[in-house]
N, C-alpha and C positions, 0 to 999 in steps of 0.2 A: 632713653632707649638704651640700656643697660645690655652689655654684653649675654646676661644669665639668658641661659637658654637658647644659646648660638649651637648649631652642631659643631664638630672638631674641625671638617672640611670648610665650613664656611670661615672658622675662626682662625684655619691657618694660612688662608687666602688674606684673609683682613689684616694679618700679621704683614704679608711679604708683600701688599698694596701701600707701595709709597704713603698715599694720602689718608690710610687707616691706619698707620703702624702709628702716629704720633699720639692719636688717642688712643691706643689701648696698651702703648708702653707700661711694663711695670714700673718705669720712673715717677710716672704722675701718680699711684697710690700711693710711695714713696713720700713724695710732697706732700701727701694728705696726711699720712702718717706725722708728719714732721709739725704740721700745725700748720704748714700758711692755709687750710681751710675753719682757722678756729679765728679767733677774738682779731689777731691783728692779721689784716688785708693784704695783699701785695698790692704795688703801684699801678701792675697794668689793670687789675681790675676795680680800680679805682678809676677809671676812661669809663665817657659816655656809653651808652649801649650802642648808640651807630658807627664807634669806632672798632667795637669789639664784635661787631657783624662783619664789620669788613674782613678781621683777622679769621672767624670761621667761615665764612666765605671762600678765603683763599685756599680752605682746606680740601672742598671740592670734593666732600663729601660727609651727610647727613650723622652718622655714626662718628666719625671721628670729633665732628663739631660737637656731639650729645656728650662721650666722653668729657670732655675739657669740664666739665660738670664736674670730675674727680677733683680735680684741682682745687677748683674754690664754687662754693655754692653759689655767686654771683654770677655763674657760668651755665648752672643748670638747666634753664629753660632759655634761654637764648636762640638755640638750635632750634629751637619751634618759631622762632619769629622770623628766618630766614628767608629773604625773598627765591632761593633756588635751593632747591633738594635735588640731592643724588642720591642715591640707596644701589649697593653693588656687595655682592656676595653676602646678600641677608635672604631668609626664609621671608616668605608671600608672607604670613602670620605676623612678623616681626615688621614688616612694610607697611601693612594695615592698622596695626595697632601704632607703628608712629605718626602713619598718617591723622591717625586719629587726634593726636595730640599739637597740631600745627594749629595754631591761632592765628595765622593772618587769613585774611577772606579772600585770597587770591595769590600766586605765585605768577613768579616771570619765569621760571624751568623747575618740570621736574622730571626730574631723569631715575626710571627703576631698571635695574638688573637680575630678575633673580638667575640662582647658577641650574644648570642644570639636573643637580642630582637632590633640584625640592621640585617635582613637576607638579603643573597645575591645572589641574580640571577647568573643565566648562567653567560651573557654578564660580569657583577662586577667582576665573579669568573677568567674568561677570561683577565679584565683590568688588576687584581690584580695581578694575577700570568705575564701579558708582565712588569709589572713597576719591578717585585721583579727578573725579569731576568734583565734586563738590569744594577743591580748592581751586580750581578755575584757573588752571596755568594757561600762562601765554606761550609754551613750549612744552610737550609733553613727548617722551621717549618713555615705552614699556617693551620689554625685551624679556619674556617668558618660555619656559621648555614645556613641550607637551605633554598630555599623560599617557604615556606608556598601559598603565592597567584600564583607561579607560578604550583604547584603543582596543588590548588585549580580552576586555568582557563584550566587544560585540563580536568579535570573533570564535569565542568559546574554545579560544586556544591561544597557549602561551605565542606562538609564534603564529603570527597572520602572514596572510599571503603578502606579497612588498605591493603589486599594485592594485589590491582589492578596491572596490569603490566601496565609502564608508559616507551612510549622509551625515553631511555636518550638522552640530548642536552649534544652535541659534543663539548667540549672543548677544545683547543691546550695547552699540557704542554708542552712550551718552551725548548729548549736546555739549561737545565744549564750545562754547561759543563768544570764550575768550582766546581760544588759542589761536594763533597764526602756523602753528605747525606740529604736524602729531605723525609719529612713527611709531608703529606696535610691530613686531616682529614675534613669533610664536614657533619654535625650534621642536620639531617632532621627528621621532624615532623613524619614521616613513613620509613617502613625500605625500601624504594623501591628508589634507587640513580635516582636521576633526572640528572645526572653528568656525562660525560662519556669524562675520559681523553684520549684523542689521542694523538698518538708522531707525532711531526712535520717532513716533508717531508723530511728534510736532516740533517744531525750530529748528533752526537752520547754524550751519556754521559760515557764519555772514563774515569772518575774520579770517577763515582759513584760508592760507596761500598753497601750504606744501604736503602733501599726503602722501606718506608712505606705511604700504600694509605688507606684510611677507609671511610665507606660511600660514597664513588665515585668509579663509574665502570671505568673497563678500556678493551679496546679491547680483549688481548689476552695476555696469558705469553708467550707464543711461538714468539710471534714478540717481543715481551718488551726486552727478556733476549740478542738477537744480538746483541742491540743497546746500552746494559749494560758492556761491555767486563770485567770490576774489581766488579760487584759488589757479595757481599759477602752475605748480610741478605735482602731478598724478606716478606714483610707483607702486604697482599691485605685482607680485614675485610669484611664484609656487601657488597659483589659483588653480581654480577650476574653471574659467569662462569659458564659455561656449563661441558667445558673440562680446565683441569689441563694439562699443555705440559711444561716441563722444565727440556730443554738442556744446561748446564752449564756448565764449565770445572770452572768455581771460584765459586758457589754457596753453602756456606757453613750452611743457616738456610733459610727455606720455610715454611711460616704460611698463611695460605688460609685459608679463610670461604665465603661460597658462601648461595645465598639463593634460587638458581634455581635447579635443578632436573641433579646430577651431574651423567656425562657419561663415561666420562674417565677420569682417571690420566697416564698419562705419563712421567716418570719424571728418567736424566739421566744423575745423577749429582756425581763424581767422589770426591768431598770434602763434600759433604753433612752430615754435622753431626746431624743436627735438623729439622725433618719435622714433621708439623702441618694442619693435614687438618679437617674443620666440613662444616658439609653443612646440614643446619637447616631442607630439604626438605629429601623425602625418594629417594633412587637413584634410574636411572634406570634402567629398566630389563634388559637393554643393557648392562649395564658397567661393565667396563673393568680398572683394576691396574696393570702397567707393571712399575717397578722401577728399577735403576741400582746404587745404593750407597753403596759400600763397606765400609763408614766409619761411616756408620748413629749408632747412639747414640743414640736418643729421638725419637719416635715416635709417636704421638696423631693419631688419624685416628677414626673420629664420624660422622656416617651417619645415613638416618632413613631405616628401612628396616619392611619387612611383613613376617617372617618367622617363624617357630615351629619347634622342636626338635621332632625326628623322633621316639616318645615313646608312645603307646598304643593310643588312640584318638585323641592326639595333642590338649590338651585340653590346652596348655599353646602359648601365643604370646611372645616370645623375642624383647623387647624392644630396650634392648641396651646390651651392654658388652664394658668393658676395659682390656685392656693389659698391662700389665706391663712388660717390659722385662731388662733386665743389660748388654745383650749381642748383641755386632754389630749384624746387619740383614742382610746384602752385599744384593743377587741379586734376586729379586722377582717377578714371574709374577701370577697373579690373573685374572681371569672371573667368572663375576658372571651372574648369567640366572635369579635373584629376585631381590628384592629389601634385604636391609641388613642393620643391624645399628652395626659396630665395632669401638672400643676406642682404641687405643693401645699408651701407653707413657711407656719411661723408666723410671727405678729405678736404673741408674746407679750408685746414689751415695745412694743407701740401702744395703749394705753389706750384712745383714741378708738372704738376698736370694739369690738364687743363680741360680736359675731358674726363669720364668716367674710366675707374679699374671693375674690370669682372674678375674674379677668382672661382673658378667651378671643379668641384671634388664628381672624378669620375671612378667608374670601378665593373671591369669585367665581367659578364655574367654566362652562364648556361643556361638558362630558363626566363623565361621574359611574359608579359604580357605584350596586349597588342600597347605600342607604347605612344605618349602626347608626342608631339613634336616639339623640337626644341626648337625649330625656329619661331613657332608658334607661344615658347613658350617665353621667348626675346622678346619676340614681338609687343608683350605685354609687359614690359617692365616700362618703368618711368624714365627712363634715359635711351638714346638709340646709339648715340657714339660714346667708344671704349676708348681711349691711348694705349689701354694696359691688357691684356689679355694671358690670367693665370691658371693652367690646369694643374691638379694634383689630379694622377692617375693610377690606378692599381691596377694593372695590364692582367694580372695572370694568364700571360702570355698569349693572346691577343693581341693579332694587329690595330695598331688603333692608329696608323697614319689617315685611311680617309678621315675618322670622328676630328682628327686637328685641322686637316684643309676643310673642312666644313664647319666646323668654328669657326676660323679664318676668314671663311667667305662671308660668314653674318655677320662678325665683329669686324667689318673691311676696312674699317679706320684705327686697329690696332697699330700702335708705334712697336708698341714692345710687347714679344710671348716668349712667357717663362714655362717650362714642360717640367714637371718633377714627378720621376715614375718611383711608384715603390713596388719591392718584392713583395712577394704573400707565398706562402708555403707552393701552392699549385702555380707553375710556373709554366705551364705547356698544356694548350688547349687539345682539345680529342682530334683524334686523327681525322673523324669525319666533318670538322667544326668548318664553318663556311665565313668565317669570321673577314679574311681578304679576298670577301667575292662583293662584288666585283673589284677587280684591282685593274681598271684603265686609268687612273688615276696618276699611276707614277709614270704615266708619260705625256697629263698633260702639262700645262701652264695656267697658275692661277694668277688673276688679280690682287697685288699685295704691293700699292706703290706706297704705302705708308709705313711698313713693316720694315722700321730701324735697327733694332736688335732682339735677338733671340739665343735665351738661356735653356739649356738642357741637361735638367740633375739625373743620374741612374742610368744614361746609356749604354745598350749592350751589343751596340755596334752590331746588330742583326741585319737581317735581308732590308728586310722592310723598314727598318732604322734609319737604313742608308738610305731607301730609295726617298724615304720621308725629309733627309736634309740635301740630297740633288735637288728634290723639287723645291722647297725652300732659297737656296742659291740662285737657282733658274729663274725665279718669279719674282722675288723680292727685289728688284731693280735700285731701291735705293736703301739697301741693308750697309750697317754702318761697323756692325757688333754682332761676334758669334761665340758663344762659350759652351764649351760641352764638357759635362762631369762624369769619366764613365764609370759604371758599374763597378765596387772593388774589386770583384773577378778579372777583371780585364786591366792585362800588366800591357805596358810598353813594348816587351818580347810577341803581342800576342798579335793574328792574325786584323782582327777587328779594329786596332787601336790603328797602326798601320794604315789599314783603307780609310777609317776616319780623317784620321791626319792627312791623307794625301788629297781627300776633298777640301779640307780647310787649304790647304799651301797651296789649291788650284786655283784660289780669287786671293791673292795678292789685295786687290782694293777694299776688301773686307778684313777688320783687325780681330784678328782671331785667336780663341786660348783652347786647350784643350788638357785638363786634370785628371790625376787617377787618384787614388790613395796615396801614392808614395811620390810622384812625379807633377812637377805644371810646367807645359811649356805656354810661351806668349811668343806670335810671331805675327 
């Protein structure tokens, strides 16, 4: 595998790669020049060939080990009897044709790179993957760029739309059905796979444990997992699934991210300790989450959704929310009638808690639908007690003390809420906005005997600011911890910082801080 015919970018990559730069030193034509490749030998190549595998092996990579061929011809074909190939900043063409030239019947890794600025069509992606079957690795990593012009001729313009829908060209992933583990990865100029791997008409990969696909679609999990029977860890990244289906009796981690408009998850998987699903688009009205893992452990689950918390005008859009939870979730069925954006991962290894964290991103609106309910939409998660209770909120100025007592009241086993508000350019709702109607609120008394400490980033020490940390005070009968970060606007000199302060210094029994930019007292 001869340098001739490398471009200058891939050659000056191979230069400034560690584990290429010693085969393609001009030193070693140097040595050729000098004779140790004529009549008399040197000593290391006078060692068995399986000790001189070992020494290209350590080089840990394909090209560098082909070089050492300059040196002494005892060296030349070696690099083909390698039980692991790497290939990393070589053209698809130059990968194929070395693959070509590998004479063992079977590999234990092989690892390809190519760089991005040699992209590869369908057809290439097709060659590439029949030559990397037919040596039957037990480990196989392909990691290819997309084609940009093939992209760009179904569009009939240089620049396509960014989220066009493009049908993917059908490509066969072979049977490897030596490998225990295959990651193909496919890097395109747009997030929309042009790629779409299908499984071949007959045989199974009875050996695979770990499958990872990214940037390339793939038909369906429901058909993938039959043909799988050992495997253990599923990662499909930048797809297009619609529905999530996985029946597994071995599948012990499932990471999905899809970018289409996700319908269902179905998933019924008996060892399953880690599942991961995001789906960048809002789901739909249809869908539907039906789970059966009694040993699941980690949970992620992030989608987009259109819903408001069922408190006075719904004058708040719920963006997103995470979960955190420590404790197995075994058997769960879900329907939802909206759209919905839920996170949920564990804290298994957080001690500190011992119940679940929620974290919910809220954000102020003028314009609404009629909206789900959010306690409706609590109600449906897989966990019912919180310790931790986290809002990020973008008020644009909006009252939002009911939307937090009414958190509050569904998350009633909160220990700890954390409030972080941020600015946004519109800071001041219309004069007609109904946003603190009804406000009886701040004069009653909620239920909060759990509610230990509470942090509050961005305060601007407003009306309703204040009335939202009296009631807080008032209700939280066993509050231990109060911290308040106010607003940079808001100096020590200033009207607001003052009444703040004087509500903290009026409960003594609560150990309280209160910061600005320039200033932190603790008292």
């Amino acid at each position: 595998m001869a340098a001739v015919g490398s471009c200058g970018k891939c050659h000056a990559d191979q230069v400034s790669a560690p584990c290429c730069r010693w085969g393609l030193l001009r030193r070693s034509r140097r040595l050729r020049r000098r004779g140790l490749d004529g009549g008399e030998e040197d000593h290391i190549s006078r060692l068995p060939d399986d000790v001189l595998r070992l020494f290209l092996a350590r080089l840990g990579c394909a090209r560098a080990a082909a070089h050492t061929g300059l040196v002494s011809r005892r060296w030349s074909n070696l690099w083909a009897t390698l039980p692991e190939l790497t290939f990393h900043n070589t053209a698809p063409g130059q990968v194929e044709a070395a693959l070509a030239r590998v004479t063992r019947p079977s590999l234990s890794l092989l690892d390809i790179h190519v760089p991005k600025h040699h992209p590869v069509d369908p057809p290439g992606v097709a060659s590439l993957l029949r030559s990397a079957a037919r040596l039957a690795p037990a480990e196989l990593k392909i990691a290819l760029s997309g084609s940009a012009a093939a992209i760009q001729s179904r569009y009939r313009s240089p620049h396509p739309p960014y989220f066009y829908h493009v049908d993917p060209v059908e490509v066969e992933l072979p049977c490897f059905d030596r490998a225990t583990s295959i990651s193909i990865s496919i890097s395109i100029s747009t997030l929309i796979p042009v790629i779409r791997l299908v499984l071949p008409p007959a045989g199974d990969f009875l050996k695979l444990e770990s499958l990872s696909l990214s940037s390339c679609d793939v038909g369906s999990i429901a058909s993938l997992l039959p043909r799988c029977p050992s495997l253990r860890k599923l990662r499909i990244h930048s797809s297009r699934l619609i529905s999530i289906t996985g029946h597994s009796p071995s599948l012990e981690e499932l990471d999905v991210s899809t970018q289409e408009v996700l319908q269902r998850i179905d998933i019924r998987a008996p060892l399953l300790k880690k599942l991961k699903i995001y789906a960048t688009s809002c789901i739909s009205k249809e869908f539907s989450l039906s789970y059966s893992a009694p040993k699941l452990e980690e949970l992620f689950w992030s989608c987009g959704h259109d819903s408001s918390p069922d408190v006075g005008h719904s004058m708040w859009h719920l963006s997103s929310s995470m979960l955190e939870t420590p404790t197995p979730l075994g058997d769960r069925q879900l329907a939802a009638n909206d759209k919905e954006t839920t996170c949920l991962q564990s804290s298994q290894h957080c001690p500190r808690f011992d119940m679940a964290e929620l974290c919910i991103w809220l954000r102020g609106i003028t314009e609404y639908d009629v909206p789900r309910s959010f306690r409706q939409l609590m109600s449906q998660l897989p966990v019912a007690k919180f310790s931790v209770l986290e809002l990020d909120i973008s008020t644009r100025g909006h009252s939002y003390g009911e939307v937090v007592l009414h958190l509050l009241m569904i998350c009633s086993t909160a220990q700890r809420l954390k409030i972080e508000l941020f600015a946004v350019e519109v800071e001041e709702c219309s004069v007609d906005c109904n946003c603190d109607e009804p406000n009886n609120w701040r004069d009653q008394t909620f239920p909060m005997a759990d509610l230990k400490e509470v942090e509050i980033q961005g305060f601007k020490g407003k009306a309703q600011e204040i009335d939202l940390l009296k009631v807080i005070f008032r209700s939280a009968t066993m509050l231990e911890r109060v911290a308040i970060e106010l607003y940079y606007e808001v100096s020590p000199s200033d009207n607001r910082y003052m009444e703040t302060l004087g509500i903290l210094e009026a409960h003594p029994s609560v150990k309280s801080t209160i910061s600005t930019s320039t200033i932190r007292s603790v008292f």
